[in-house]
N, C-alpha and C positions, 0 to 999 in steps of 0.2 A: 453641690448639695443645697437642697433648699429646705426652707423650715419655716413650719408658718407657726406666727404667732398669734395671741388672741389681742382683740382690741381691744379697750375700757367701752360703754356703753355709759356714754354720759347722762343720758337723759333718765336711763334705769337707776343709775348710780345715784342721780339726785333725787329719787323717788324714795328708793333707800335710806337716803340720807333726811328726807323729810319724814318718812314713816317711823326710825328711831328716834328723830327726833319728839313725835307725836306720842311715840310709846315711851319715853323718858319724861314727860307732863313739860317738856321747853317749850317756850315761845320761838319766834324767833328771833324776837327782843331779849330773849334769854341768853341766845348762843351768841347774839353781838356781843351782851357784855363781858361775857365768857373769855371770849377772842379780844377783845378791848377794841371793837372795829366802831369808828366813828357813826357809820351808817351800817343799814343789815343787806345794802348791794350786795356783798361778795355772799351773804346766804343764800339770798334769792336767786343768785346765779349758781349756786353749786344746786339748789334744791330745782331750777328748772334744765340744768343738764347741759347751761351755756359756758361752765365753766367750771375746773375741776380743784377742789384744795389744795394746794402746796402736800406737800408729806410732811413736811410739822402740822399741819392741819388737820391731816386724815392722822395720825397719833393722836392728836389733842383730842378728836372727835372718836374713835377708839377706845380713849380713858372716858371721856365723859358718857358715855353711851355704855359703858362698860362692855365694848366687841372686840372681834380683833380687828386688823384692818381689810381682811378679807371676805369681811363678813358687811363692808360698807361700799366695795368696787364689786361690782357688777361689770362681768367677763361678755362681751357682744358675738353675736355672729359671726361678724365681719375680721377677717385673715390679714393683719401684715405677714406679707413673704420676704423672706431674709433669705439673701443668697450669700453664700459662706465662697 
């Protein structure tokens, strides 16, 4: 039996995750210190789709965006197949 699964679309996901952020008035200087991230790398990579947040992350961004977290992953075209 096979089953396909949906991907994450990272690069949507981070479009996503820049457009909430844009419609919640953050910087990105904002979500650094939010997160208590030294530098805002790890934003810039989740908002250009090189890199996706932890799932304490995507909660954290969840509460402060006020979404759920399905509403911040963006589902891709592309199929993993699971063979059972």
């Amino acid at each position: 039996m096979t089953q396909n699964i949906p991907a994450i679309d990272m690069v949507a996901t981070g479009q996503r995750i820049t457009d909430l952020r844009v419609a919640a008035g953050m910087s990105v200087r904002d979500l650094q210190d939010v997160f208590g991230f030294a530098t805002p790398q790890a934003i810039y990579k989740w908002q250009h789709g090189t890199a996706m947040p932890t799932i304490d992350n995507l909660v954290a961004l969840s509460v402060i965006f006020g979404v759920a977290i399905d509403d911040i992953i963006v589902l891709g075209e592309g199929l993993y197949e699971l063979s059972a």
